[in-house]
C-alpha positions as CSV (number, residue, x, y, z in Angstrom):
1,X,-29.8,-44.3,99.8
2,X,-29.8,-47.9,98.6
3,X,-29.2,-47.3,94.3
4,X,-26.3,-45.8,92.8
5,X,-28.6,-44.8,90.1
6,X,-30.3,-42.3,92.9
7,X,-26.7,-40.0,92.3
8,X,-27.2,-39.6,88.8
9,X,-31.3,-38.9,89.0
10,X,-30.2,-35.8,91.7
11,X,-27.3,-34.5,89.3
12,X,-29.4,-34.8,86.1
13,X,-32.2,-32.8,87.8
14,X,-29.7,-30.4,89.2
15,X,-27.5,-29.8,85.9
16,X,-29.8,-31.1,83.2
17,X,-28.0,-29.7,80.6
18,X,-24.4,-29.4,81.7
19,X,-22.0,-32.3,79.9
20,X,-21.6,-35.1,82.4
21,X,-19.7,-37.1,79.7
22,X,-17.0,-36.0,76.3
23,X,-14.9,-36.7,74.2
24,X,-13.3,-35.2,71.1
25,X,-16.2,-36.6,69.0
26,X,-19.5,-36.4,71.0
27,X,-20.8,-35.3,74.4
28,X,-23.4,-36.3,76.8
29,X,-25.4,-33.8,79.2
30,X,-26.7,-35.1,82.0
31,X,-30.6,-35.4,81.0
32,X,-29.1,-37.2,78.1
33,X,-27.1,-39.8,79.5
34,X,-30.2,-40.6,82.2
35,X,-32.6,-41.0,79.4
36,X,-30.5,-43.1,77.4
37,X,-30.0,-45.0,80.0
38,X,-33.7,-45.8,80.9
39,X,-34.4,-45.8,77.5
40,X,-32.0,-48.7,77.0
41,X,-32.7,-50.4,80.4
42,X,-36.4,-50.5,79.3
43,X,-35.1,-52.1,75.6
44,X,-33.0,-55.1,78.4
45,X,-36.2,-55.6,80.6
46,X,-38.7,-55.7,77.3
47,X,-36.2,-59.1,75.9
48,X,-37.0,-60.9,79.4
49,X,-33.5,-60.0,81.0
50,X,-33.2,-60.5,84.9
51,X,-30.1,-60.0,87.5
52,X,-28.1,-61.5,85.1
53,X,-25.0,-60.6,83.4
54,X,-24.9,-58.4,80.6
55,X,-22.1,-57.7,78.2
56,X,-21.3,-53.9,77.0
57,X,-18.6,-54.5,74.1
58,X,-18.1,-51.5,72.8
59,X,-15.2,-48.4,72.0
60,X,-14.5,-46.0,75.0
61,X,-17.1,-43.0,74.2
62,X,-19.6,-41.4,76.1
63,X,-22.4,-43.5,74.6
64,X,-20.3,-46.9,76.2
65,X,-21.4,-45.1,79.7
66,X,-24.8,-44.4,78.9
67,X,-24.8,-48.3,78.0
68,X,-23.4,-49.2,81.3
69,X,-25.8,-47.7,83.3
70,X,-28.5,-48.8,80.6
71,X,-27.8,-52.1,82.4
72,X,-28.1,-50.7,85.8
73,X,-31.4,-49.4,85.1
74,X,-32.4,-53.2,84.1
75,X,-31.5,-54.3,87.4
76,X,-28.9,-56.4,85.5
77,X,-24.9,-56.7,85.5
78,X,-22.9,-54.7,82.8
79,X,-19.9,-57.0,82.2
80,X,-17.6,-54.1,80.7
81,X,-15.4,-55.3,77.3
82,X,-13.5,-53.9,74.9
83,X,-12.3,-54.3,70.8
84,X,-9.0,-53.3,72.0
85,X,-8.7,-56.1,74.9
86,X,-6.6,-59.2,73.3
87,X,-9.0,-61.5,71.4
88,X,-8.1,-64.7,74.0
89,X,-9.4,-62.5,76.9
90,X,-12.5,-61.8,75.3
91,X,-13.4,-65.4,74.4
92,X,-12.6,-66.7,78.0
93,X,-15.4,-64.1,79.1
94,X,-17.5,-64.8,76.6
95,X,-17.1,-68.8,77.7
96,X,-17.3,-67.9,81.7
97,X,-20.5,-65.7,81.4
98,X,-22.4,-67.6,78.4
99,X,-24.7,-64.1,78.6
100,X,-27.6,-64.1,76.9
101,X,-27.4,-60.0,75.6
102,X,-24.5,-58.4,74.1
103,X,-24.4,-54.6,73.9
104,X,-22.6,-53.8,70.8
105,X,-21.4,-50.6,68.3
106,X,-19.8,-51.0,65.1
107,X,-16.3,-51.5,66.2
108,X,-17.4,-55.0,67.9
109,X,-20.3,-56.4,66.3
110,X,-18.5,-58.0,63.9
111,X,-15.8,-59.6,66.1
112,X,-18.9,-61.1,68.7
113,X,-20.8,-63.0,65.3
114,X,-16.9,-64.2,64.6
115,X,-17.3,-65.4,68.3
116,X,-20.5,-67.2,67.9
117,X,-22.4,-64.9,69.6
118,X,-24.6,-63.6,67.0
119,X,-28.3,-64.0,68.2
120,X,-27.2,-62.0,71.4
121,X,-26.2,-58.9,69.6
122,X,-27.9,-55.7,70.8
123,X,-27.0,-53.1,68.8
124,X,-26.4,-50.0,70.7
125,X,-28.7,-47.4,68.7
126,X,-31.5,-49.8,68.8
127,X,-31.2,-49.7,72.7
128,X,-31.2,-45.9,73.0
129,X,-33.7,-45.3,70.2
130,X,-36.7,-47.5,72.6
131,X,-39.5,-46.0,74.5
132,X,-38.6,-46.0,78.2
133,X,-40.9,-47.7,80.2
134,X,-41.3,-46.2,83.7
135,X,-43.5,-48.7,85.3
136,X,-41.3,-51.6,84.1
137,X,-38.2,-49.2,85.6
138,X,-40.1,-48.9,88.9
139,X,-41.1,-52.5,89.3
140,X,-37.0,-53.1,88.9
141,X,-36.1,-50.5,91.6
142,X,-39.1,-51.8,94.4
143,X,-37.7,-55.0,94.1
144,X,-34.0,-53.6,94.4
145,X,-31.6,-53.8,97.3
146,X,-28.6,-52.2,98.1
147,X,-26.8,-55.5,98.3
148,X,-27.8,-56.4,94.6
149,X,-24.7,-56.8,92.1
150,X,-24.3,-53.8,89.7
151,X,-20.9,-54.9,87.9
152,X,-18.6,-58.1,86.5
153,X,-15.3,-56.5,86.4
154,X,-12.5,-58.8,85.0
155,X,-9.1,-59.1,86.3
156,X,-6.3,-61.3,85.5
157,X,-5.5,-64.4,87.1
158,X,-2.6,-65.8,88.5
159,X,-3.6,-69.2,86.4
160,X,-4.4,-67.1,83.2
161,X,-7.7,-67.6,83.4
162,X,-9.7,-64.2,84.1
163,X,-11.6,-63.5,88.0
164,X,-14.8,-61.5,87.8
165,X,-15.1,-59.3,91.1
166,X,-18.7,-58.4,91.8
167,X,-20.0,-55.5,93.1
168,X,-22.4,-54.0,95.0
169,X,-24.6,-50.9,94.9
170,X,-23.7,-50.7,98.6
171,X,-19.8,-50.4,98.2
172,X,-20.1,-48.2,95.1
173,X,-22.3,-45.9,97.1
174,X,-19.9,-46.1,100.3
175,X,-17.0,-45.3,97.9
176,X,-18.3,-42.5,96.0
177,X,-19.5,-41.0,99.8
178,X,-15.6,-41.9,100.7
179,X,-13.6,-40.9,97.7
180,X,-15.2,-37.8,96.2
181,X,-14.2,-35.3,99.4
182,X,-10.7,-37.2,99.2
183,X,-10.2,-35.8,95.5
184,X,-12.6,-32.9,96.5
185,X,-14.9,-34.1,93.4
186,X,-17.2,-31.2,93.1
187,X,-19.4,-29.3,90.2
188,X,-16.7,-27.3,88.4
189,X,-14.1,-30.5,88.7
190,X,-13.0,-31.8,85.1
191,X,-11.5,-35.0,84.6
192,X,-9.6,-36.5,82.1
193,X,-10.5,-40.0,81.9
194,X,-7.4,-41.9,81.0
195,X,-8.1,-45.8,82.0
196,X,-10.7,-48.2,80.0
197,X,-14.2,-48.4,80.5
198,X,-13.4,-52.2,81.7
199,X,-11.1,-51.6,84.6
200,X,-12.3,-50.3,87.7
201,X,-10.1,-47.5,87.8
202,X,-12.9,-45.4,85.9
203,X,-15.2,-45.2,88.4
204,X,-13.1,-42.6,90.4
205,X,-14.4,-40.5,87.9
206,X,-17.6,-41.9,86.9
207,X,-18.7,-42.0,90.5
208,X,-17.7,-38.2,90.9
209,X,-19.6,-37.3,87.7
210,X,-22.5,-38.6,88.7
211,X,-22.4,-37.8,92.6
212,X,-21.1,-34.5,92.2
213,X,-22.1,-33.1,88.6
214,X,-18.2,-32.7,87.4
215,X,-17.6,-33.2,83.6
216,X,-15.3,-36.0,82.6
217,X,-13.4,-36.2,79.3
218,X,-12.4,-39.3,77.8
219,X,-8.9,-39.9,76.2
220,X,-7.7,-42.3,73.7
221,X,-4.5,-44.4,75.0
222,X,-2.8,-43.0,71.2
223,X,-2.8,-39.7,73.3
224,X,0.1,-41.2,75.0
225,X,2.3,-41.4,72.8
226,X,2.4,-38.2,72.6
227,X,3.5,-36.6,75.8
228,X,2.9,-32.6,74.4
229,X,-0.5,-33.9,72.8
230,X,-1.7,-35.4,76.6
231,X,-0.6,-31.7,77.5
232,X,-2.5,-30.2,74.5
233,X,-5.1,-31.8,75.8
234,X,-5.6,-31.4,79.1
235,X,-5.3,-27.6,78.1
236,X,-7.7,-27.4,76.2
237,X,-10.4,-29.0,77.9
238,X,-9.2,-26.5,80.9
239,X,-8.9,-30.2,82.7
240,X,-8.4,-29.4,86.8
241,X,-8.5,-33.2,88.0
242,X,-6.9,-36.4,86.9
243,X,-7.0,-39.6,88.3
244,X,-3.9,-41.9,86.7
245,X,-2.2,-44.9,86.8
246,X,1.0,-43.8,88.0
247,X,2.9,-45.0,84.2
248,X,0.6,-42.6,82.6
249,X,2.0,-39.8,84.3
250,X,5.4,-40.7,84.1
251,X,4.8,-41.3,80.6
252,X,4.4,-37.7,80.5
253,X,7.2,-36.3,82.8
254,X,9.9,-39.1,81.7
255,X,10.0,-38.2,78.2
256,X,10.5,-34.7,78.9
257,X,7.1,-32.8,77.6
258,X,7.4,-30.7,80.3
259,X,10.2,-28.5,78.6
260,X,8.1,-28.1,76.1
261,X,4.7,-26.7,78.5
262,X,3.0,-27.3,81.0
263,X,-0.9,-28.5,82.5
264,X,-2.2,-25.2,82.9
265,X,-5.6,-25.7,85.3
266,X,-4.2,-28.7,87.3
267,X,-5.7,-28.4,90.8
268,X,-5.6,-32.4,91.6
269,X,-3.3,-34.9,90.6
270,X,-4.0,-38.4,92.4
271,X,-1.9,-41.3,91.2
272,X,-1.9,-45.0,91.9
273,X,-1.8,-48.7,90.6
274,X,2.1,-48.6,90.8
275,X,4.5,-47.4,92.3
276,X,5.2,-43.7,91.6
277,X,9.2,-42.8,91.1
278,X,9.5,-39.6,94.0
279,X,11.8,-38.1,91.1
280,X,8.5,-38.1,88.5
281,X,6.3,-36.8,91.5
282,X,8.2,-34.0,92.2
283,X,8.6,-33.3,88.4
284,X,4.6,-32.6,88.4
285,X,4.9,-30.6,91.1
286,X,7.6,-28.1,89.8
287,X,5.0,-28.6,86.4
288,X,2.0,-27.7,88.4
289,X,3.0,-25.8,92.0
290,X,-0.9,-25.2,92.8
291,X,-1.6,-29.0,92.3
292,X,-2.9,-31.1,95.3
293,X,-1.1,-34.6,94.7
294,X,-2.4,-37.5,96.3
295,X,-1.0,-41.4,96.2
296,X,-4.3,-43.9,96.0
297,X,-4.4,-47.8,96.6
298,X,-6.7,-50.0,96.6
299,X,-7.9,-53.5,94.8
300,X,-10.1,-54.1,92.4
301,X,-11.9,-56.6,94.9
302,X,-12.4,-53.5,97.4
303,X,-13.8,-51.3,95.1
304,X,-11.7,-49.5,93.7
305,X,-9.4,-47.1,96.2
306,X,-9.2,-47.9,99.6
307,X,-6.7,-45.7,100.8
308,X,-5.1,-42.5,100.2
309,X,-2.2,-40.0,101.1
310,X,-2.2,-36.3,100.1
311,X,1.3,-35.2,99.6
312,X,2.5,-33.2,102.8
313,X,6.0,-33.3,102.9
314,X,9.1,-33.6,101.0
315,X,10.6,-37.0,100.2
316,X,14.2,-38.2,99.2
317,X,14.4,-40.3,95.8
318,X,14.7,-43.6,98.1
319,X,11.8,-42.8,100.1
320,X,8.3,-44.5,99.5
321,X,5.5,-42.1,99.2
322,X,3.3,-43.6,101.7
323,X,-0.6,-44.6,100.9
324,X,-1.5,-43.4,104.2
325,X,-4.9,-44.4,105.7
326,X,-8.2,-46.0,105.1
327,X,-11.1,-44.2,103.4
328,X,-13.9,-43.7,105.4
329,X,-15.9,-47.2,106.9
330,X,-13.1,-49.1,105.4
331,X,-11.4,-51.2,107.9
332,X,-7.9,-52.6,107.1
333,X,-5.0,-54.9,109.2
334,X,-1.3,-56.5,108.1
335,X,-1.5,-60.2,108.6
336,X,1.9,-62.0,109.6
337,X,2.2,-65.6,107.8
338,X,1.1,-67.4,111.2
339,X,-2.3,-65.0,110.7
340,X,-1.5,-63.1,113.6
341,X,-1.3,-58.9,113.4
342,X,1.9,-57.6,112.4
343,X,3.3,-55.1,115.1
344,X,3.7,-51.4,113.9
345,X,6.7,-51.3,111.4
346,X,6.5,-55.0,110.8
347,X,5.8,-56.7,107.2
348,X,2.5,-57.9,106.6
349,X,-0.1,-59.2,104.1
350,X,-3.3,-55.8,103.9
351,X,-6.4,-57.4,104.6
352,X,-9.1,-55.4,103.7
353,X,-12.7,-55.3,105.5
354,X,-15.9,-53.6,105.6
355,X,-18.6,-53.1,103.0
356,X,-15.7,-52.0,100.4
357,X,-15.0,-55.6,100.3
358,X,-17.0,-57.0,96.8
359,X,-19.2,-59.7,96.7
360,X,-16.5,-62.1,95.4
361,X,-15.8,-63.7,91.9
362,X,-18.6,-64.5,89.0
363,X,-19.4,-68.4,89.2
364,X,-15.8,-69.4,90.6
365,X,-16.9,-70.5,94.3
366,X,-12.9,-72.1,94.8
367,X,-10.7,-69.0,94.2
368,X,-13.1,-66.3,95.8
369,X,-13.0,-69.0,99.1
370,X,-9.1,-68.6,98.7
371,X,-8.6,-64.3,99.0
372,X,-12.7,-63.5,100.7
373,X,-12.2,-65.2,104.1
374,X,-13.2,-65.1,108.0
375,X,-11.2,-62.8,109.3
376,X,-8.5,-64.5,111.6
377,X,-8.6,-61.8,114.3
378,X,-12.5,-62.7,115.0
379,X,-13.3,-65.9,115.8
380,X,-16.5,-64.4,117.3
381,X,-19.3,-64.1,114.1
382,X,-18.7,-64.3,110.9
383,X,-16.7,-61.5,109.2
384,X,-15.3,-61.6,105.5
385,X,-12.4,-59.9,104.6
386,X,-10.0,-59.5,101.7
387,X,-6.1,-60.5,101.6
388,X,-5.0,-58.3,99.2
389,X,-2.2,-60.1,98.7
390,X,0.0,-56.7,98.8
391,X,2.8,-56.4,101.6
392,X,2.9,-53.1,103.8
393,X,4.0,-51.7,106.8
394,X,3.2,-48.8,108.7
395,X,5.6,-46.2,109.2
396,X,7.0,-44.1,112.3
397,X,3.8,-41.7,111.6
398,X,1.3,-44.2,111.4
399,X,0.8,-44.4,107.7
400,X,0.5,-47.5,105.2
401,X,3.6,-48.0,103.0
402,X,2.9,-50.2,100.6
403,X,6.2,-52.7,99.9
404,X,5.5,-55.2,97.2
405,X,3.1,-58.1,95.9
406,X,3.8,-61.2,97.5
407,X,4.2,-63.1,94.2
408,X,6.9,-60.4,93.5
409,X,8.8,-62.0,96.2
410,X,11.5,-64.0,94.8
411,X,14.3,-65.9,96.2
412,X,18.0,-65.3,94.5
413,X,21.2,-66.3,96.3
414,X,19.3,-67.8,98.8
415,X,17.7,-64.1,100.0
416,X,14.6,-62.9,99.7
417,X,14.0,-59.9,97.0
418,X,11.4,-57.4,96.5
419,X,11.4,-56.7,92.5
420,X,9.6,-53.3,93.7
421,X,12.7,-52.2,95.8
422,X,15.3,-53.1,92.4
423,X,12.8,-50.9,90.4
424,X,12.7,-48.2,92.7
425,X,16.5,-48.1,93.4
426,X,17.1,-48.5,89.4
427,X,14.5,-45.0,89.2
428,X,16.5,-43.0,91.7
429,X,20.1,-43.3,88.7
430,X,20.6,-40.1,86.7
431,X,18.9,-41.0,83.5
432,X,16.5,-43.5,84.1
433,X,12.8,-42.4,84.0
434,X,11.3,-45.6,85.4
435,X,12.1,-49.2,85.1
436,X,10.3,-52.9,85.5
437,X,12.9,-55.9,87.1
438,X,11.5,-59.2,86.4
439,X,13.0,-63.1,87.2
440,X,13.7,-65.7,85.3
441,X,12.9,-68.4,87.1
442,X,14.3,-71.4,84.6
443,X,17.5,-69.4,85.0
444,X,17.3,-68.1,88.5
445,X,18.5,-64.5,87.5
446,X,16.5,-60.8,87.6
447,X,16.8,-59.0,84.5
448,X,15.9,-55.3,84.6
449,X,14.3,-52.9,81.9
450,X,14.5,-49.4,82.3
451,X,13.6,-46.5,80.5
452,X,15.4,-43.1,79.9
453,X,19.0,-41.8,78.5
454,X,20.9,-43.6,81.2
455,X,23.7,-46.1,79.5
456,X,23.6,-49.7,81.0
457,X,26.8,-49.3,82.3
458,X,26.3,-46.4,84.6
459,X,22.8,-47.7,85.3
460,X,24.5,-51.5,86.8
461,X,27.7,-49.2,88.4
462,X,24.5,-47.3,90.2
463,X,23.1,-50.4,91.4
464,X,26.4,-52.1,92.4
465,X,26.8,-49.1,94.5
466,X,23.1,-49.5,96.2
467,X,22.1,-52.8,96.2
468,X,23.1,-55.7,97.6
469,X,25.2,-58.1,95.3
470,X,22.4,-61.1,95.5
471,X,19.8,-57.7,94.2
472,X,22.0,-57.4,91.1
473,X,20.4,-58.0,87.4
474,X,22.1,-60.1,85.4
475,X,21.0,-57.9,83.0
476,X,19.6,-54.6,82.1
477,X,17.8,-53.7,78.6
478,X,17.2,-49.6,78.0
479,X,14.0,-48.7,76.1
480,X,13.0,-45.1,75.0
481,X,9.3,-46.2,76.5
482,X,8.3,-49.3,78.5
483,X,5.4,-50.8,77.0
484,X,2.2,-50.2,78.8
485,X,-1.2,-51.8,78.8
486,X,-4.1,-50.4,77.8
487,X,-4.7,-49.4,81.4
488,X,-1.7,-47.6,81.5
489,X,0.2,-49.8,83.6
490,X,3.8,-51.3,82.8
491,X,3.1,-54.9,80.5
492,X,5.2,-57.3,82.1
493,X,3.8,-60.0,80.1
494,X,5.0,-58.1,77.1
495,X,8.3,-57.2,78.7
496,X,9.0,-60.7,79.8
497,X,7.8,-61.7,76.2
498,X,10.8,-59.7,74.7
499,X,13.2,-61.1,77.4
500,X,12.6,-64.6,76.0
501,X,12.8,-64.0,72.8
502,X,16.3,-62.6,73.3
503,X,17.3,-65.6,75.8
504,X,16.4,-68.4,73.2
């Protein structure tokens, strides 16, 4: 198997008219989505575009999809955007890829002519309404190997400026082959599909969808601010799997919807991107006892999830839930700062290698040099990996616990602090649901938000009593919800927005 497009031909033949895609306006079977999809790929190849990027800017729906792998089907890039991404992120895109197509609906159509991008538009019903063109399609796939780029996914800088990680057919084939017996991804799975189309976090369940026939339902980030409406949801769609940024679920659990009812069909729960408070964890498990839970992590520049831990044990409220091991043909090591291996227990960078790791960043030859490099340990033939740039040790069982980011390493007092440890401490007080600690470094003090019933006062005595005086925030700000992105991670940006604005 070299095309990712050959899981999604054997599912459509298989379960032709079972819904691959949903959402509480529309629905796409599986002999739909594939004949969109060369329908629209035909439309691409008839305007002359070639293995270049093209740009899907339109609203999370199940047509989006069918656009993404329109793109496929071109032997083309889908670079996947937004209306709800901030206006700034979208023009430094724009400006990086120069594309000549633009897939557009009527939510973003307007905003790319405000761009300048006009003559580029493609508007999405005139791609699905052209006559697929099967000898154009199978000139695309002769030529086709399974190193050939499939996807521009953006991801924020350190500098501001956006990194678009490339990848393959090959890694998204070896992670579907990987991932979807992890989750155990099969035909009567449903999903709920809480992340954007333009993070990589969807294709845990777009790869099982097409691999495995499951049915995947799409949410709306307004769900969440509802806790009893995400419930409402998943129970009505009889949703068995979900695949969430660990916020999203604590989103849920923190704000107490599970007094009020509980998922009903859960059989999988898998939860990653952040750290996940043990005290939320084992709120989902008291709210769904026949669940599997299982912790996932991986980077965006490794395609997605690269390791994974299925809940065996108890764990105290200080103890990290590990991420356990490697998926399968994914190769991993903790690099000491001298580039030399860390010994079992010890601290060290996770380098990533194998095909997982991506083909690198869009037209930006310096900072793909700086994280895809020769691997250290093999000064034999050449050998890229990726340094994640994510701290981890392994524990007295042999699994990955992942510590901290290395730019989340601060120095305060003269000692070196991990913001994750203060966050995870300040989650283990009676009354706090989950909290972000952040450092202002024109001040040289960590500030802490937190969110929950918990008074600042017993939160700080708490901390006092844990922590080590130099670990201490200066100060501590309670919200009834931390603000999230549209991800459903924790904004920080946003956070440490609000923290100046108080500090002026």
């Amino acid at each position: 198997m070299k095309n990712i497009l050959e899981f999604l031909e054997r599912t459509a033949s298989d379960y032709a008219d079972k819904t691959a895609f949903a959402d509480e306006e529309s629905a796409l079977s599986f002999a739909q989505l594939q004949a969109m999809a060369r329908s629209g790929g035909s439309e691409l190849l008839s305007r002359g575009l070639k293995k270049e990027p093209v740009v899907v800017f339109m609203k999370k729906e199940p047509r989006t999809i069918a656009a993404l792998f329109a793109v496929i089907y071109a032997g083309c890039m889908y670079v996947p955007m937004d209306v709800g991404m901030p206006l700034h992120r979208v023009r430094m895109i724009l400006k990086k890829l120069s594309p000549r197509a633009i897939i557009c609906d009527e939510s973003s159509t307007a905003t790319a002519e405000e761009l300048g991008y006009g003559d580029k538009i493609i508007d999405c019903t005139q791609l699905f309404s052209a006559q697929a063109d099967d000898a154009a399609l199978a000139a695309v796939r002769a030529r086709q190997i399974d190193t050939d780029p499939i996807y521009i996914v953006f991801t924020s800088g350190s500098t501001g400026t956006p990194k678009g990680v490339t990848a393959c057919h090959r890694s998204l084939i070896d992670y579907a082959n990987a991932l979807c017996p992890v989750i155990g991804a099969a035909a009567d799975s449903v999903f709920a599909m809480q992340v954007p189309l333009y993070v990589d976090a969807c294709m845990k369940e777009m790869l099982s969808v097409i691999k495995c026939g499951s049915t995947a339902y799409l949410m709306q980030q307004s769900l969440f601010m509802s806790p009893l409406k995400v419930l409402d949801f998943l129970n009505r769609h009889e949703i068995n799997t979900v695949c969430w940024v660990a916020s999203a679920l604590t989103m849920v659990s923190g704000l107490g919807a599970f007094a009020e009812g509980r998922p009903e069909h859960l059989r999988t729960v898998c939860f990653g991107s952040e750290v996940f408070p043990v005290k939320q964890l084992k709120l989902w498990q008291q709210a769904a006892p026949e669940a599997r839970f299982i912790n996932l992590y991986g980077p965006t520049e490794a395609t997605g999830m690269s390791f994974y831990y299925e809940v065996d044990r108890e764990f105290a409220d200080n103890e990290p839930i590990p991420v356990g091991r490697p998926f399968d043909n994914t190769g991993f090591f903790l690099l000491r700062e001298d580039n030399t291996e860390a010994p079992d227990g010890d601290l060290g960078e996770i380098c990533i290698r194998g095909t997982a790791v991506t083909l690198g960043y869009f037209d930006d030859p310096e900072r793909t040099a700086l994280a895809f490099v020769q691997n250290p340990l093999n000064p034999h033939y050449p050998e890229l990996i990726y340094r994640t740039g994510d701290l981890g040790r392994l524990n007295e069982r042999g699994e990955l616990v992942f510590v901290s980011r290395k730019d989340n390493q601060i120095k305060s007092m003269g000692h070196r602090v991990e913001l994750g440890e203060i966050e995870a401490c300040a989650c283990m007080a009676d009354g706090v649901e989950n909290a972000c600690c952040l450092f202002d470094k024109a001040k040289k003090k960590l500030y802490l938000y937190y969110m929950g019933a918990a008074e600042e006062k017993s939160v700080r005595a708490y901390l006092i009593k844990e922590l080590e005086r130099y670990m201490i925030p200066a100060k501590l700000y309670r919200m009834d919800t931390l603000p999230m992105l549209p991800n459903g991670k924790i904004d920080r940006n946003l956070l440490m927005e609000k923290y100046n604005e108080r500090n002026l």
